[in-house]
C-alpha positions as CSV (number, residue, x, y, z in Angstrom):
1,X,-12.2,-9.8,-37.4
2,X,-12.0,-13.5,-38.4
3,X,-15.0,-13.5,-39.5
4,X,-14.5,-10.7,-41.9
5,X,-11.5,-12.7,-43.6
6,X,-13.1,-16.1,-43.4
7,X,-16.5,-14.8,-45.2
8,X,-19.0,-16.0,-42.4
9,X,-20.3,-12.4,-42.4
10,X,-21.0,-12.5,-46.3
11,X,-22.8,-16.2,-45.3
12,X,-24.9,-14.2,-42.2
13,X,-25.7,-10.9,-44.2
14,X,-26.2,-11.6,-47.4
15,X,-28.1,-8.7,-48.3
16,X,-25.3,-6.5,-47.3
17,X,-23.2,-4.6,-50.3
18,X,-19.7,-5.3,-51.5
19,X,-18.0,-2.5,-50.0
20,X,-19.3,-3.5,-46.8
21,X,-17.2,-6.6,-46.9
22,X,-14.3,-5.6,-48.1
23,X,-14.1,-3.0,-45.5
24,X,-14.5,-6.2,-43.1
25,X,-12.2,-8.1,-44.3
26,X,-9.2,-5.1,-44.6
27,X,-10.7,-4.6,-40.8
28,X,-9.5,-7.7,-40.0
29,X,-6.7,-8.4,-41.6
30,X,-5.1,-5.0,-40.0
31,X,-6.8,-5.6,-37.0
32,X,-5.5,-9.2,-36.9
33,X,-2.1,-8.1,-37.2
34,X,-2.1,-5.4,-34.4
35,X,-3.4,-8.1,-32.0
36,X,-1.2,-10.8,-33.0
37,X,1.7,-8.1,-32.1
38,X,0.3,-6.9,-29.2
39,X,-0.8,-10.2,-27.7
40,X,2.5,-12.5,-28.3
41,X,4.4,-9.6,-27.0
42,X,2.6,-10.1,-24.0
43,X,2.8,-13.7,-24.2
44,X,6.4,-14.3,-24.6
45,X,6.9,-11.2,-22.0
46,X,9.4,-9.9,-25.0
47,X,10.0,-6.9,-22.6
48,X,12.0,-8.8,-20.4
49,X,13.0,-11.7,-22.7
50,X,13.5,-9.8,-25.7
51,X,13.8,-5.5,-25.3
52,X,14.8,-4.9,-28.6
53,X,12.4,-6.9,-30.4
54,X,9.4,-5.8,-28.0
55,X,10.2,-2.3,-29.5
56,X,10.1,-4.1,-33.0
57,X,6.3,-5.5,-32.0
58,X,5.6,-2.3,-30.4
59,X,6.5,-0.3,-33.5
60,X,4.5,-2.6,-36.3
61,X,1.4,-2.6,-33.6
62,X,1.1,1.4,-33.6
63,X,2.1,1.5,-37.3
64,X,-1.3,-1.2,-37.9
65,X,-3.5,1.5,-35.7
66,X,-2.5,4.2,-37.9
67,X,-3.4,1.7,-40.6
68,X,-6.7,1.3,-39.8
69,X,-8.4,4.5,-41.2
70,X,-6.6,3.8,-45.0
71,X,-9.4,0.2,-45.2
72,X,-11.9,2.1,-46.6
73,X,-10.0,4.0,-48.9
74,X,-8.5,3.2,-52.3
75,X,-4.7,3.1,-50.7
76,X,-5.6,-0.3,-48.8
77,X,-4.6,-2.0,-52.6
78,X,-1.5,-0.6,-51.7
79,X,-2.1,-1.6,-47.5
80,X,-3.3,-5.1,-47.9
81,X,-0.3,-6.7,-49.2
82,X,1.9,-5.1,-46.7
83,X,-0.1,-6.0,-43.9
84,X,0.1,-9.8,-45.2
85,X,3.5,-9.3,-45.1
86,X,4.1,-8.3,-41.8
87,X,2.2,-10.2,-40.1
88,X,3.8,-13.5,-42.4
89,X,7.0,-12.2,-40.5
90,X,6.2,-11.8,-37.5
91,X,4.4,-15.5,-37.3
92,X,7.7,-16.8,-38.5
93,X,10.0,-14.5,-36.2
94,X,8.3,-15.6,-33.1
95,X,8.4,-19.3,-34.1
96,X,12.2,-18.9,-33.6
97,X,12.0,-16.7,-30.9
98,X,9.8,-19.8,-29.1
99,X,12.6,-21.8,-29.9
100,X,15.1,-19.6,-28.1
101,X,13.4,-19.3,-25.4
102,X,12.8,-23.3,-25.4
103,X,16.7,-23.8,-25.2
104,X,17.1,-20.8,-23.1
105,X,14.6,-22.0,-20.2
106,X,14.4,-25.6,-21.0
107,X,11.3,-27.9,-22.8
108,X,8.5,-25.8,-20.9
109,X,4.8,-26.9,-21.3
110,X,3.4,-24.1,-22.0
111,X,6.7,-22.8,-24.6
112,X,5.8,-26.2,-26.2
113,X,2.3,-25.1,-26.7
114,X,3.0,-21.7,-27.5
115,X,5.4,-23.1,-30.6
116,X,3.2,-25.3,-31.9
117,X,0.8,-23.0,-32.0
118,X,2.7,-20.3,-34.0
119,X,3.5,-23.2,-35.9
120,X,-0.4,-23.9,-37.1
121,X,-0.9,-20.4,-38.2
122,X,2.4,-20.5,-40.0
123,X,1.3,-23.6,-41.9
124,X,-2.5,-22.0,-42.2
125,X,-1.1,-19.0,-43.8
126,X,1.3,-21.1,-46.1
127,X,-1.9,-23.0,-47.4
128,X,-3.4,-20.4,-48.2
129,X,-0.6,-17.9,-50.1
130,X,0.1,-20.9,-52.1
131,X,-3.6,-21.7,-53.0
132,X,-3.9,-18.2,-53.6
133,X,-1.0,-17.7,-56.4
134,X,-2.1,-21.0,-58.1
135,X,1.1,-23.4,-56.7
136,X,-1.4,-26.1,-54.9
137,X,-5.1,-27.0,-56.1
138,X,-8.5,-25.4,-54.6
139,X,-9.9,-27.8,-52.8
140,X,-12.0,-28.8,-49.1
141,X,-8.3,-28.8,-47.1
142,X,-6.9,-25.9,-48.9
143,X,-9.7,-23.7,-48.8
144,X,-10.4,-24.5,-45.4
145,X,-6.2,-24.8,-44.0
146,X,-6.7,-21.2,-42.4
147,X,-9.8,-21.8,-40.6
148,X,-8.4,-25.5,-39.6
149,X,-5.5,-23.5,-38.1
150,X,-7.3,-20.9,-36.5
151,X,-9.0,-23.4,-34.5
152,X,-5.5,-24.8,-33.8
153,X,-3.9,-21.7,-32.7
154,X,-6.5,-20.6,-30.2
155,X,-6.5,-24.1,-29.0
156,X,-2.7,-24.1,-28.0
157,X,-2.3,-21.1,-27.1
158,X,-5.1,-21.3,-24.4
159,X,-3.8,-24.8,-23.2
160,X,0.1,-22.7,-22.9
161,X,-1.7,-19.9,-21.1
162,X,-3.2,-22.8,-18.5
163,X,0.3,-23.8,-18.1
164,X,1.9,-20.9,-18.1
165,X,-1.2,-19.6,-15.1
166,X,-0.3,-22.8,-13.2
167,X,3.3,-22.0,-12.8
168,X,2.9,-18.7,-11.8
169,X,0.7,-20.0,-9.3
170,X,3.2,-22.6,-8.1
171,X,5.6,-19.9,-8.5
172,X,3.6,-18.0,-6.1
173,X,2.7,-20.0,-3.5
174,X,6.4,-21.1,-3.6
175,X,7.5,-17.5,-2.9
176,X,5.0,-16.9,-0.1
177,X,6.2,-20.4,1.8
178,X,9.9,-19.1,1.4
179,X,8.9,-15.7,3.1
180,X,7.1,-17.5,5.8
181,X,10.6,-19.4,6.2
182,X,12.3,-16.5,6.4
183,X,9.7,-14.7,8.5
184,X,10.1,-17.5,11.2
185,X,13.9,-18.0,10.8
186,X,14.6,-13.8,11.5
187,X,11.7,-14.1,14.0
188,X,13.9,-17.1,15.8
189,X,16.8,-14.7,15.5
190,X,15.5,-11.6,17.1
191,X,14.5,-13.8,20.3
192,X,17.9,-15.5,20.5
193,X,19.9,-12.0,20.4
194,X,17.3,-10.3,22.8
195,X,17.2,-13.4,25.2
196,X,21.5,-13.9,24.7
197,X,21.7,-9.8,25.3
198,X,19.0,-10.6,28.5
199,X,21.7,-12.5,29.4
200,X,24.8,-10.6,28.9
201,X,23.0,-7.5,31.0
202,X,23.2,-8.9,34.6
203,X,26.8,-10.8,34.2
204,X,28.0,-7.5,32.6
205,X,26.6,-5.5,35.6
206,X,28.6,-7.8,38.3
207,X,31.9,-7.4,36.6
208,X,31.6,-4.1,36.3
209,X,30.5,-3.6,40.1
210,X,33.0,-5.7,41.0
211,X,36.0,-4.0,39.6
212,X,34.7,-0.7,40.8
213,X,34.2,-2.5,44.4
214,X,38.2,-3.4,44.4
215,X,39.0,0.0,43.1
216,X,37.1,1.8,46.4
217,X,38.2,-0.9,48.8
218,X,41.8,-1.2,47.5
219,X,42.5,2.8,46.9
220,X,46.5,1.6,47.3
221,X,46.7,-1.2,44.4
222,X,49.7,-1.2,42.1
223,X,49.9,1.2,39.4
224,X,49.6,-2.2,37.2
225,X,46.4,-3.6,38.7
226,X,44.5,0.0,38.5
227,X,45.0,0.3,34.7
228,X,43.7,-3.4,34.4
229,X,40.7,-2.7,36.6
230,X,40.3,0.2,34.4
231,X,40.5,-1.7,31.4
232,X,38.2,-4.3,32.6
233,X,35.3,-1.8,33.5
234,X,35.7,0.1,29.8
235,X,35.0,-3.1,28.5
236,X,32.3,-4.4,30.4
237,X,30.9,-0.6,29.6
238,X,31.0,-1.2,25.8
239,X,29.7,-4.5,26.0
240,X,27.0,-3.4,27.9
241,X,26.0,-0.6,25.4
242,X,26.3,-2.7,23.0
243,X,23.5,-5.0,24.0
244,X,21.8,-2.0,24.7
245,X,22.0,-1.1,21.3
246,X,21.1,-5.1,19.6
247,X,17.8,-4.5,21.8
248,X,16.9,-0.9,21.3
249,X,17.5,-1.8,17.1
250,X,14.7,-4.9,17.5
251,X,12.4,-2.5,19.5
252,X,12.6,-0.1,17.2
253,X,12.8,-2.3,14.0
254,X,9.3,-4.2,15.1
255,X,7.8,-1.0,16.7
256,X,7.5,-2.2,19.8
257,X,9.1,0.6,21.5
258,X,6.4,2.9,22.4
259,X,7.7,6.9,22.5
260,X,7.2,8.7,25.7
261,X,7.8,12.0,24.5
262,X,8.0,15.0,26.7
263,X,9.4,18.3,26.5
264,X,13.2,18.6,26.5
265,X,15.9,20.8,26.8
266,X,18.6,20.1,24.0
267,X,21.4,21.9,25.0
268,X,21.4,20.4,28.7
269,X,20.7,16.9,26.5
270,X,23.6,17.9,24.6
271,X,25.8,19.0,27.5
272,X,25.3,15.4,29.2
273,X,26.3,13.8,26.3
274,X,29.5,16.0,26.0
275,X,30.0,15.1,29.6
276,X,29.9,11.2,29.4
277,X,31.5,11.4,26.4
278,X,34.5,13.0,28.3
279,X,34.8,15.8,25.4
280,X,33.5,18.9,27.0
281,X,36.8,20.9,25.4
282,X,36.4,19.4,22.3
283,X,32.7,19.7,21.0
284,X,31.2,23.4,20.8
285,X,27.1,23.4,21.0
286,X,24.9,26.2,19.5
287,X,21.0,26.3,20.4
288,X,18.9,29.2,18.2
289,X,17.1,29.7,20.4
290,X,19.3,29.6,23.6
291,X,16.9,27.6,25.5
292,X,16.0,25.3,22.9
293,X,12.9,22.8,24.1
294,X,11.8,20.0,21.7
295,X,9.5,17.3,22.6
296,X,11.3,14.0,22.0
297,X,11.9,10.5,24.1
298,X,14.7,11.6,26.4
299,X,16.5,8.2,26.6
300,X,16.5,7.6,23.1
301,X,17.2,10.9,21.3
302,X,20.0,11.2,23.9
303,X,21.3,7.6,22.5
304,X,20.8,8.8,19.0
305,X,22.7,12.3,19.2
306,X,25.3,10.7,21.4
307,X,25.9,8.0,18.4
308,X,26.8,10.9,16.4
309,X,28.8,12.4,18.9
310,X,30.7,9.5,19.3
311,X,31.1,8.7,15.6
312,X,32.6,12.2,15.3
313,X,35.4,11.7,18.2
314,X,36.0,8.3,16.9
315,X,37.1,9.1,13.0
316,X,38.5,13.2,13.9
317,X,42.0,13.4,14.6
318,X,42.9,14.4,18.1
319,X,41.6,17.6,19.8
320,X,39.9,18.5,16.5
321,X,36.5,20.5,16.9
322,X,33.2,19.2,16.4
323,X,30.1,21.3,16.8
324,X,26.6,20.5,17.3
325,X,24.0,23.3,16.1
326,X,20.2,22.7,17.3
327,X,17.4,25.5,15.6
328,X,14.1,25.6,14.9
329,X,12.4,27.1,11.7
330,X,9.1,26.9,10.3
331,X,9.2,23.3,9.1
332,X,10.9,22.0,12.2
333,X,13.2,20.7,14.4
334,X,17.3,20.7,12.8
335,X,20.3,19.3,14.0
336,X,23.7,19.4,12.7
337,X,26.6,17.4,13.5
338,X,29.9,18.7,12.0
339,X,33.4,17.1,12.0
340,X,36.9,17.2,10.7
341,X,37.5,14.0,9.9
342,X,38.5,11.6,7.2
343,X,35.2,12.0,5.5
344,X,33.7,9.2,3.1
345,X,33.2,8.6,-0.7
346,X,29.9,8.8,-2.4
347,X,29.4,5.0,-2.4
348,X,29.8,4.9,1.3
349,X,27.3,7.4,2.0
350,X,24.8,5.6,0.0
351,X,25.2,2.3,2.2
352,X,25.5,4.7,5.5
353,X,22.6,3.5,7.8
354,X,23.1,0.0,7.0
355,X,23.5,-2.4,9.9
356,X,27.1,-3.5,10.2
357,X,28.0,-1.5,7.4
358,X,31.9,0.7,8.3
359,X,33.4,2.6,5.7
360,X,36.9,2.4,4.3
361,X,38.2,5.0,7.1
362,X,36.9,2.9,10.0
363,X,38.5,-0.2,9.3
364,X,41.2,0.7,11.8
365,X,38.3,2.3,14.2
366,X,36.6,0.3,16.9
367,X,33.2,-0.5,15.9
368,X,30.6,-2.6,15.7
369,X,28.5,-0.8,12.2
370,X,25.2,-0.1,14.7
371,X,25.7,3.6,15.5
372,X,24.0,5.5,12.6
373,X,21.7,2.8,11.9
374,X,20.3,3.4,15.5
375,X,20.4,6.8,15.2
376,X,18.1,6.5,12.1
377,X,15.5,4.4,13.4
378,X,15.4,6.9,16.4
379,X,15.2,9.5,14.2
380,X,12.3,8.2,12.0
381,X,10.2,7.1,15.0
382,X,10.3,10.2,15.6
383,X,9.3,11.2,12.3
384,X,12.3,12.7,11.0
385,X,15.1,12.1,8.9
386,X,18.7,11.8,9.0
387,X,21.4,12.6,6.1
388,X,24.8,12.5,5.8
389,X,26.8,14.9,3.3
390,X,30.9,14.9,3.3
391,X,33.1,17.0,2.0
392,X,35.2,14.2,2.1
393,X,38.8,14.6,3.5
394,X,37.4,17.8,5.2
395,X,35.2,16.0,7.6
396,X,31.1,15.1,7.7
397,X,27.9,16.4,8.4
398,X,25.5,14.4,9.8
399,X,21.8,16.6,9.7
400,X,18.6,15.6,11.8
401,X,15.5,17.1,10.8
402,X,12.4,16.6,12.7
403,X,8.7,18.3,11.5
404,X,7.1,20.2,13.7
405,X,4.0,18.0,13.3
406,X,6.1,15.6,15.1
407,X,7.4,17.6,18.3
408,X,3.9,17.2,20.2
C-alpha cells in the first residue's frame, strides 16, 4: 500500500498503464486508513480504555472495507478526499487520546513512543497537504516529509510495542510469582487447620468420655451438675463435628478423599439421620420407590443430607414439618429437602454454598457458614448438583440431583 502512494511501483513497473496506478494508489490510501483504525485500536486497547471511541474506529474501519470496491470506479474523485480526511482525524484524535492515556497511567515508555509516533505521521501528512495546495515550496524535504515519517512511525511504534511486550511480560511473571505466594500461603493454611483439628479430636474425645463417665458413675448428682455435664458433652459434640467438617472440606476441596461407594438404602440413611437428629416426629420421608437403593459413600452422603436436615430444624419454627422426598427417574438420582422456615432473598441464594457465608435469618442461629458448602462438595464428588430455590417467608427447598452415570 505504501508503495502505491509513495510511487515506487511507478519507479519498479514502468511499463505498466496509468489506470494501473491510480488504482494502487486509491488501494492504498483506503487500505492505509482501515489499518491505521484497526491497528491503533488494538494498540491503545480502546476497548477497554476507550468503549465509545473503539466503536468510532470500528465504525470508520468497516466503512473503508466497503470503500474499497469504489477505487476503480469514477466515484473514488468523490472517495479520495474523504478518505484523506478521515484518516487526518483520526491521526490527530489519537495523538490526544495518547496524551490521556499518558496522564491517566503515568509517563509510560511505550505511551511515549506510541505519541511520538502519531506525532510523525501527523507532521508527514501536514507536509504534504500543505505542499500539495501550494502554502510551502516543492522541494527534497517536502516532497520526501511523508516517506521521512513513514520511516518514523514504524520506527516508534515497534520500539512502544517492545516496551509495551516487556511489561506484559514482567507483568506476567509478576502474576505467576504472586499465585505461587498464595499457593504456598493457603497450602500452609490447610496443614495448620488439619494438624490444629488433629489436635482438637483426641482432647475433644476425653472431655466428652469423661462427662459421660461421671454421669454413669454418679446416677445421683444434683439436678444442677446433670444439666452442666449435659451442656459440657453438647459442646464437645459440636466441636467435634466441627473439626470433622474443616477436614472433610480440605479432603474434598484437594480431592484427596477417595469415594468408596456401595449400595445404600436411603430411607434407612435417612431414618438414622432423623434419629441422631432427635426429630423423628418432626421430619416426614418419602422414597419412590419404597426401598430406594443408590450407590453413594455412606459416611459422607449421610453428613451431607444430615447438613440439610439440620439446616432445616435450625431456621423452621418449632414442631414445623420438614419432609425429605428421595426418587429416581430416568436421568437420576433426586432429593428434596423442604422447610417452613424464614426463607432467603435472591441475593442470599446466589452466595449460598459459600464458606462461612449465613444469611440475614441466621444471624441469631448458631452456626458456623460450613453446612451447605459441605453438602455441595459431597454432592459434586459425587457428580451431582445441589440448588436451593425459596419461596421466601414460606420456607426452602434444597434439591440434590445425582446422574445415574454416577450411581455405579
Amino acid at each position: 500500500m505504501h508503495s502505491g502512494v509513495n510511487g515506487f511501483v511507478m519507479v519498479l513497473l514502468p511499463t505498466a498503464n496509468g489506470r494501473f496506478f491510480d488504482v494502487l494508489v486509491g488501494i492504498g490510501n483506503v487500505g492505509g486508513f482501515i489499518v491505521l483504525n484497526v491497528m491503533w485500536d488494538l494498540v491503545m486497547n480502546l476497548k477497554r480504555e476507550f468503549p465509545r471511541i473503539h466503536r468510532i474506529y470500528m465504525t470508520a474501519a468497516l466503512l473503508g472495507i466497503m470503500g474499497l470496491p469504489f477505487v476503480a470506479s469514477g466515484f473514488y474523485r468523490t472517495l479520495a478526499p474523504l478518505s484523506g480526511l478521515l484518516g487526518t482525524t483520526v491521526i490527530l484524535l489519537s495523538l490526544v487520546l495518547i496524551v490521556i492515556l499518558l496522564f491517566r497511567h503515568g509517563l509510560k515508555a511505550n505511551l511515549i513512543y506510541f505519541f511520538l509516533g502519531f506525532f510523525a505521521t501527523a507532521v508527514g501528512a501536514g507536509l504534504t497537504t500543505l505542499m500539495t495546495i501550494g502554502v510551502i515550496p516543492l522541494n527534497v524535504y517536502t516532497v520526501n516529509g511523508y516517506q521521512f515519517s513513514s520511516i518514523l512511525h514504524i520506527l516508534f511504534l515497534a520500539i512502544g510495542l517492545a516496551h509495551r511486550i516487556r511489561d506484559i511480560e514482567k507483568a506476567r511473571i509478576q502474576a505467576r510469582q504472586e499465585l505461587s505466594l498464595e499457593t504456598r500461603r493457603a497450602e500452609d493454611q490447610r496443614h495448620f487447620v488439619a494438624l490444629l483439628s488433629h489436635e482438637f479430636r483426641s482432647p475433644l474425645a476425653v472431655i466428652n468420655k469423661a462427662a459421660q463417665m461421671i454421669q454413669i458413675t454418679m446416677p445421683k448428682i444434683e439436678h444442677d451438675v446433670a444439666e452442666r455435664l449435659d451442656r459440657i458433652r453438647q459442646r464437645a459434640t459440636q466441636l467435634s463435628r466441627l473439626v470433622d467438617s474443616f477436614l472433610t472440606s480440605q479432603a474434598l476441596e484437594h480431592g484427596s478423599h477417595a469415594l468408596k461407594k456401595t449400595p445404600t438404602d436411603l430411607g434407612r440413611l435417612f431414618n438414622d439421620i432423623i434419629i441422631s437428629a432427635e426429630a423423628k416426629e418432626q421430619v416426614c420421608t418419602t422414597t419412590t420407590p419404597t426401598r430406594l437403593v443408590w450407590s453413594v459413600d455412606k459416611d459422607l452422603f449421610a453428613i451431607a443430607v444430615g447438613n440439610l436436615v439440620d439446616n432445616a430444624l435450625k431456621y423452621s419454627p418449632p414442631n414445623s414439618p420438614i419432609t425429605i422426598e428421595a426418587s429416581t427417574n430416568a436421568s437420576g438420582l433426586e432429593l428434596l429437602i423442604q422447610d417452613w422456615g424464614l426463607g432467603m432473598s435472591s441475593e442470599e441464594i446466589a452466595r449460598v454454598g459459600t464458606m462461612y457465608f449465613r444469611g440475614k435469618s441466621a444471624q441469631d442461629v448458631k452456626g458456623t457458614g460450613l453446612g451447605l458448602h459441605i453438602s455441595g462438595k459431597i454432592v459434586a464428588a459425587h457428580g451431582g448438583i445441589l440448588e436451593v430455590q425459596s419461596r421466601g417467608s414460606d420456607g426452602t427447598t434444597v434439591a440434590i440431583r445425582i446422574p445415574r452415570q454416577h450411581s455405579a
